[in-house]
C-alpha positions in Angstrom: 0.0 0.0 0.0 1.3 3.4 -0.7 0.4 7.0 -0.2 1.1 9.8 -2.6 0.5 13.2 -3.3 3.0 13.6 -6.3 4.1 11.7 -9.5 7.4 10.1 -7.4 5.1 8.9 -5.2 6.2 11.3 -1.6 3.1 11.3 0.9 2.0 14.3 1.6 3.1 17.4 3.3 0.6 17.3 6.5 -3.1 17.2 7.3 -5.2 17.9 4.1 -6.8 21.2 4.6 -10.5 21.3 2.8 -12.7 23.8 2.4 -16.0 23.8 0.5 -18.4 26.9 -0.6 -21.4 27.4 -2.7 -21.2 28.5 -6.1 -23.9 29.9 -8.6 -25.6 26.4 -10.3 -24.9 28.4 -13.7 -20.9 27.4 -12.9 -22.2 23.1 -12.9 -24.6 23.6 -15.7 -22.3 21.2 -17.8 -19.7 20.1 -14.8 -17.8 17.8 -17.9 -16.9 21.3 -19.7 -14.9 22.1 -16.4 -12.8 19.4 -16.7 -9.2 20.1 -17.1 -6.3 17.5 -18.3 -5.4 17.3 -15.0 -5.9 13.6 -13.7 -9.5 14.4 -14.4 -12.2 12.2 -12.3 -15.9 12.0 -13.0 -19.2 10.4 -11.1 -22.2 12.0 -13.6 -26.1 11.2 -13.7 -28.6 13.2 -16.1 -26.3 16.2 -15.1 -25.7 16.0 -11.5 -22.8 14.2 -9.9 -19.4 15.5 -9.1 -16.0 16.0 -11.2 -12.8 16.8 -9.8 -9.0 17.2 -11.1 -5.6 17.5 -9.8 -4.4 14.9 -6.9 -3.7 16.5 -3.5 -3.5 12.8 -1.9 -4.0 8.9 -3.3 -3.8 5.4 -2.1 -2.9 2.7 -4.5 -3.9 -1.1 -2.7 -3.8 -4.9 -4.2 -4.5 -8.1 -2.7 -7.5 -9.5 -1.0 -7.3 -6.7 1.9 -7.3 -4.0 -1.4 -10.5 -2.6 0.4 -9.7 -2.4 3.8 -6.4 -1.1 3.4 -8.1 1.7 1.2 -10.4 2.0 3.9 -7.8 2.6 7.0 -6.4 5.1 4.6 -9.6 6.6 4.6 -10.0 6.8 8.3 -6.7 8.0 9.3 -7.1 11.0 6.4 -10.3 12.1 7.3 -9.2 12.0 10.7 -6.2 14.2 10.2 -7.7 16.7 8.0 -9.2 20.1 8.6 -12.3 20.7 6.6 -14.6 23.9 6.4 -17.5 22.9 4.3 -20.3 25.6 4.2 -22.8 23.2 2.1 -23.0 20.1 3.9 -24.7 18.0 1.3 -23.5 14.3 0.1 -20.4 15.2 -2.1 -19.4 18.0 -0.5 -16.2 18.3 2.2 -13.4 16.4 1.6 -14.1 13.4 -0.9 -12.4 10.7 -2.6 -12.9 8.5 -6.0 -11.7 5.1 -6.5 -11.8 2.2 -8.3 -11.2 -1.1 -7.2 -9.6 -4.4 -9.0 -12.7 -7.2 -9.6 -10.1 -10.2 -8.3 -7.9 -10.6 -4.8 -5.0 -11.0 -7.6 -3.7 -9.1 -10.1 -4.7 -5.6 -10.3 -4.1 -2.6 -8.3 -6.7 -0.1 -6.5 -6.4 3.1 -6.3 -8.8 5.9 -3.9 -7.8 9.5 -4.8 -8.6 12.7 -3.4 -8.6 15.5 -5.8 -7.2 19.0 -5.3 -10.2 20.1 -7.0 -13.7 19.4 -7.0 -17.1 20.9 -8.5 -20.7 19.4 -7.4 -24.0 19.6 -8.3 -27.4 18.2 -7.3 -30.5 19.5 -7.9 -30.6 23.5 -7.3 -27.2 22.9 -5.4 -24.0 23.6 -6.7 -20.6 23.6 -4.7 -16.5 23.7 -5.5 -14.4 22.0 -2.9 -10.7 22.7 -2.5 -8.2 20.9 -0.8 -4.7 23.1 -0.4 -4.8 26.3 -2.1 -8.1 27.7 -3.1 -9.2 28.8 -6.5 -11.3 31.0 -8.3 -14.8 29.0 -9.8 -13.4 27.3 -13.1 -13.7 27.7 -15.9 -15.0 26.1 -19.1 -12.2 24.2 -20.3 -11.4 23.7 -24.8 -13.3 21.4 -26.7 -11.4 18.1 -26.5 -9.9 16.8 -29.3 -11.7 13.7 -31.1 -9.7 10.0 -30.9 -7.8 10.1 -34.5 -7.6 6.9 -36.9 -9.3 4.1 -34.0 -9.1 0.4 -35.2 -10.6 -2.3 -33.0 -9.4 -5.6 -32.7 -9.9 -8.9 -31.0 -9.0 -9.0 -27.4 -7.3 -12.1 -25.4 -10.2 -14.4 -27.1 -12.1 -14.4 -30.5 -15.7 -14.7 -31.1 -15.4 -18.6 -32.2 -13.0 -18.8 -28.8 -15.4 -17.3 -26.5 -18.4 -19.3 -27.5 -16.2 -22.5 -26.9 -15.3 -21.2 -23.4 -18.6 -20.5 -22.8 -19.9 -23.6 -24.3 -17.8 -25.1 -21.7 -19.2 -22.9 -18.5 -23.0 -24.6 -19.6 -21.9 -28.4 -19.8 -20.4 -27.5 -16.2 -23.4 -25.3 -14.9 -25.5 -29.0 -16.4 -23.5 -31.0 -14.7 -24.3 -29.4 -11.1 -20.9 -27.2 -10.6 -22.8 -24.2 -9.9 -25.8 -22.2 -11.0 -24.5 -19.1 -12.7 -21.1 -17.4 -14.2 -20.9 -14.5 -15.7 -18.1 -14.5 -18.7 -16.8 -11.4 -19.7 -14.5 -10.8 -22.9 -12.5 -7.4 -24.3 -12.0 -5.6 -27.2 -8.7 -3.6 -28.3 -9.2 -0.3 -29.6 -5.7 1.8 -30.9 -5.7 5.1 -31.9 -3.2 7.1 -34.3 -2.4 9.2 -31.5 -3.0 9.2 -27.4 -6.8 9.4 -26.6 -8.1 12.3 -24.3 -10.8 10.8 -21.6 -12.5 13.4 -21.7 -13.4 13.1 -25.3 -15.4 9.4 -24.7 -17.1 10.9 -21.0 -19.2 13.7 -23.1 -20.3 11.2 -25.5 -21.3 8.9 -23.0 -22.8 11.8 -21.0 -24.7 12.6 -23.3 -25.8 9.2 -25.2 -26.5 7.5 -21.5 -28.0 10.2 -19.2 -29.3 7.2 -17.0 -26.3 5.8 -16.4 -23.7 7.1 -14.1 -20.8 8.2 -16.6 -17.3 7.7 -14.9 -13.5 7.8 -15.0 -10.6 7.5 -11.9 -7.0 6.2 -12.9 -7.9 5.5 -16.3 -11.2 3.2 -16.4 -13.5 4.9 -18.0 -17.5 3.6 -18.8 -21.2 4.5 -18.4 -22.4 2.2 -15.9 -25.8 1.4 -15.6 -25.6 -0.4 -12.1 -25.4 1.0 -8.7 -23.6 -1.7 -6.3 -24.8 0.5 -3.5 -24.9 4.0 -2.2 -25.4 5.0 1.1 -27.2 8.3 2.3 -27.7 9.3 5.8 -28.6 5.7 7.0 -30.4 4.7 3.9 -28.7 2.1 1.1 -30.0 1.2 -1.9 -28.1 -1.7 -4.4 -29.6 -1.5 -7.8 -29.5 -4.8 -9.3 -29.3 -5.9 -12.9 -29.2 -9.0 -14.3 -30.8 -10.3 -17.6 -30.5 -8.6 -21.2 -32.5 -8.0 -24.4 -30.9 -5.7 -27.0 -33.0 -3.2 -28.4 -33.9 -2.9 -32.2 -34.7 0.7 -32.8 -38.4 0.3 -33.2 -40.5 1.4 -30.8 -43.2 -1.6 -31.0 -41.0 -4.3 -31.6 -39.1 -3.3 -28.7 -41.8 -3.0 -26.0 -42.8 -6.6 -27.0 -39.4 -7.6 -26.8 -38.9 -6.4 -23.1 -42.4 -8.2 -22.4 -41.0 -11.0 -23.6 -37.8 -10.2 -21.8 -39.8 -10.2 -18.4 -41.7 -14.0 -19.1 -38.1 -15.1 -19.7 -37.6 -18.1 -17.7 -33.7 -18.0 -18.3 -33.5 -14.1 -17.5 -35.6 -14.4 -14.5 -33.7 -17.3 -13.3 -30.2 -15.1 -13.8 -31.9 -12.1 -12.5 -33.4 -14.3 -9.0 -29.9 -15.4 -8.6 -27.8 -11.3 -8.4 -31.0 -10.6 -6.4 -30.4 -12.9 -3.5 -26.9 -12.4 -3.6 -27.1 -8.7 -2.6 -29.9 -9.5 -0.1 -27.9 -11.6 1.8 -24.9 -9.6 1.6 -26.4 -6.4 2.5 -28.7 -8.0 5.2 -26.1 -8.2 7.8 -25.6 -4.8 8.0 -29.4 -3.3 7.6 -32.1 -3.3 10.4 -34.5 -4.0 7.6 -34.7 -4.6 3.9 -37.2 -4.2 1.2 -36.5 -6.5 -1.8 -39.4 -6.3 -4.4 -40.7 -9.6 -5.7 -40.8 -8.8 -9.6 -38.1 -6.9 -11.2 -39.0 -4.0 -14.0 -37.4 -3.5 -17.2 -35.0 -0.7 -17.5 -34.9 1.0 -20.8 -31.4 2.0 -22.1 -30.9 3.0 -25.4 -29.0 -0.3 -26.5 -29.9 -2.8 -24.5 -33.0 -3.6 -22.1 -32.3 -5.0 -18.6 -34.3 -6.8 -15.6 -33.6 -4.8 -12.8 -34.8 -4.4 -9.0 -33.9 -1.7 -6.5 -33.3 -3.6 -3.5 -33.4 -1.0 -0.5 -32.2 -1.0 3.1 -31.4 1.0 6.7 -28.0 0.7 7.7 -28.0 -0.1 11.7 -24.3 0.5 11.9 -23.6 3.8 10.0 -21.5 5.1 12.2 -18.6 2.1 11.8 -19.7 0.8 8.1 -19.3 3.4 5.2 -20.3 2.7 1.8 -16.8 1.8 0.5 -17.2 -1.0 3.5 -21.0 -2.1 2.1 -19.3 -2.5 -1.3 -16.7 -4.8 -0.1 -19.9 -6.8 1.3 -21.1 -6.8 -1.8 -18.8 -7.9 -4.3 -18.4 -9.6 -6.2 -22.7 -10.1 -6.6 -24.3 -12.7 -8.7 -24.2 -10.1 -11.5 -20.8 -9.9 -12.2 -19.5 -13.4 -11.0 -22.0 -16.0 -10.9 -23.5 -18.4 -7.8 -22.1 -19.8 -6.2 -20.1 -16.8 -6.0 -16.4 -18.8 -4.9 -16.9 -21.2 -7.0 -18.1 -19.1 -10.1 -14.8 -16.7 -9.5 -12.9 -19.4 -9.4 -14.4 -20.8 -12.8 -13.7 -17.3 -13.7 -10.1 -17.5 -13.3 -10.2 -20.7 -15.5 -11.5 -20.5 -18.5 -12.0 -16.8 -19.1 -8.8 -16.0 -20.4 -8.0 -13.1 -19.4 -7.1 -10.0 -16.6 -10.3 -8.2 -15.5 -8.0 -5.4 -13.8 -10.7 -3.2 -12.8 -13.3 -4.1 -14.9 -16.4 -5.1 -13.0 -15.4 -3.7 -9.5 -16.5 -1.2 -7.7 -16.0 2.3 -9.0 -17.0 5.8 -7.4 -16.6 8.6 -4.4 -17.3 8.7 -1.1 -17.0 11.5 1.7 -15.6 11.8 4.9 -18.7 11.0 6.5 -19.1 7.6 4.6 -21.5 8.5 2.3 -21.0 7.7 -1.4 -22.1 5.9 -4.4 -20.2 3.1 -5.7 -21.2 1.2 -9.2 -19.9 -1.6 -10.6 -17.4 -0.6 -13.6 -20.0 -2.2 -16.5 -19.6 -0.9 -20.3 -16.4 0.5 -19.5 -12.9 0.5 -20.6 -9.4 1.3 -19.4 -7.4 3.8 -21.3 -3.5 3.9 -21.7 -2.1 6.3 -23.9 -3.5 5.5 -27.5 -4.6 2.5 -26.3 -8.1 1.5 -25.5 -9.1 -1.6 -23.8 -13.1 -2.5 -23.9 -14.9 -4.9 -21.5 -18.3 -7.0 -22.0 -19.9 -9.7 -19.9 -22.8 -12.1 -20.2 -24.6 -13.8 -17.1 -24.4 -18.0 -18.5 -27.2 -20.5 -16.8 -27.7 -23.2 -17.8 -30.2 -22.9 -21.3 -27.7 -19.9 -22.2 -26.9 -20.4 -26.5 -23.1 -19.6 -27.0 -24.1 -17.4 -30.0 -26.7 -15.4 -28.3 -24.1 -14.6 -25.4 -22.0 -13.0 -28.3 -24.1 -11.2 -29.9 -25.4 -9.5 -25.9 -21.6 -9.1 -25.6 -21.4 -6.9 -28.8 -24.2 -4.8 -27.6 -22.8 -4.2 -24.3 -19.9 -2.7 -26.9 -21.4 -0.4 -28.4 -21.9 2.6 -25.4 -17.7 2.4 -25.4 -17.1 2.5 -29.4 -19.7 4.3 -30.0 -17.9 7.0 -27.8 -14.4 6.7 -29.7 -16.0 7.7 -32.7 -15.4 11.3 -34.0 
């Protein structure tokens, strides 16, 4: 574990001194034209959310104890710190993003605390400092659009990956498990390096329901919320079954009909469900999990999804960044059961998750935050673009129907590297 407030990696100088004020809404009316070059970091919904630049401190973890290492860090910081904030809302004071590695081993995680953040909710707007204050930002230049993008075939083909996940049915038939959810990637290279900032408007704008993000490098528009925690109150959005979406408005409201009779979906969907329940239940003095799930509408794909909602009895000792270690990995993202799934994972999938998958997101010095899981995301290095996609397999799943729900859950990324 390490500490750093500088590119050589030094901790830093002292306490971290915060201080947060009010600004006119006007300033966060598009919080992604603020964003500088600056190790930029976003958490956006339909225009609210937070973005933040510069690093005044960071934490970099690995391993299985990747969260509560992160999570001492945490403590201690907040502890130490001297924080003015003249807002007091969710978001505001000193806060942190991070982004956590899916698997005990590889992958690093990394929580950050900006030197600068803006926020916005509702008819609330705010800019939090830590160190030196500034004047309210500015908008920032257009950025430039990715030049010359080819995509190419990840760690597995599309023949490859239906054989691998071929092979995850005959095991789910022969009584291994229940459910595993296979994931495959994408290469995309540009002529030139690729500016994030570029792929977070166009998913901005092309997802408002999804919660657009970026720390360290991941990058996506994530339409599940792993859990946020809000004065007491957690809620875990679930999603788990997948329907793509034609473009015509009939066809596709029969097709999520159809979606919600769907014995295999439902069966996938029961499966995440319960897997959050009973991770979250230790920790809540009571729990509202709907029977049915409803069909959320994205404009790709169409998904089962239930809100499953909670009261945290232990607020004061469990923040969210603790609830999301609870809960992962869920059914949705690894499979049930969930050690035995991960470890099928590990297997046959072929390939280094890094941070694809885990949680992603900010919380403040209260505990507070919202953390997603990194879905329909990528990780950027350079000019080099790597894309995620995963597939919940149960046993009727058809190899060639998991590909082609893959490729959908493409799209929001490449979509968003085009000029």
């Amino acid at each position: 574990m390490s500490t750093s407030a500088t590119p050589d990696g030094q901790p830093p100088a002292g306490p971290l001194v915060a201080r947060t004020v009010p600004v006119d809404p006007a300033v966060a009316d598009s919080l992604l034209d603020l964003l500088p070059h600056d190790r930029p970091v976003t958490w956006l919904r339909r225009g609210e959310g937070l973005v933040g630049w510069g690093v005044a401190a960071e934490v970099r973890t690995s391993g299985p104890t990747r969260f509560a290492d992160a999570a001492k860090w945490w403590s201690e910081t907040t502890a130490r710190a001297t924080v003015e904030d003249r807002v007091q809302e969710p978001g505001t004071g000193l806060v942190s993003f991070g982004s956590f590695a899916f698997a005990d081993d590889p992958g690093d995680s990394i929580l950050v605390v900006p030197s600068v953040v803006v926020g916005r909710r509702g008819d609330s707007a705010w800019l939090t400092t830590v160190g030196p204050e500034v004047g309210v930002p500015l908008a920032q230049e257009v950025p430039a659009a990715p030049v010359g993008v080819r995509f190419a075939d990840g760690a597995l083909n599309g023949e490859q990956w239906m054989s691998v996940v071929a092979d995850a049915v005959a095991r789910i038939a022969a009584g291994d498990l229940e459910k595993v959810v296979l994931a495959r990637d994408l290469i995309a290279t540009a002529a030139e390096p690729i500016d994030v900032r570029w792929p977070l408007r166009r998913l901005a704008a092309g997802y408002p329901m999804c919660w657009t993000f970026h720390v360290d490098g991941l990058f996506g528009a994530t339409p599940e919320m792993l859990v946020r925690r809000e004065r007491g109150l957690v809620t875990s959005r679930v999603l788990a079954g997948t329907i793509r979406r034609t473009g015509d408005d009939e066809r596709d409201l029969a097709l999520a009909a159809t979606l919600a009779r769907s014995s295999k979906d439902l069966e996938e969907h029961e499966y995440a469900v319960r897997s959050v329940a009973d991770a979250l239940e230790p920790h809540c003095s009571s729990m509202n999990v709907p029977e049915a799930p409803f069909v959320l509408h994205l404009p790709n794909v169409m998904h089962l999804a239930t809100d499953v909602n909670g009261v945290v009895h232990d607020a004061a000792t469990v923040s969210s960044l603790q609830l999301a270690e609870a809960l992962h990995p869920s059914a949705a993202v690894g499979g049930t059961p969930t050690p035995v799934a991960t470890a099928l994972i590990a297997e046959i999938e072929g390939m280094d998750r890094g941070r694809y998958a885990g949680p992603v997101g900010w919380m403040d010095a209260s505990g507070d935050g919202e953390w997603g899981i990194a879905l329909r995301s990528a990780s950027l290095d350079g000019s080099t673009v790597r894309l995620f996609a995963g597939c919940g397999i149960v046993g009727d799943s058809d190899p060639e129907a998991e590909l082609a729900e893959a490729q959908a859950k493409f799209v929001p990324v490449r979509d968003a590297l085009a000029p």
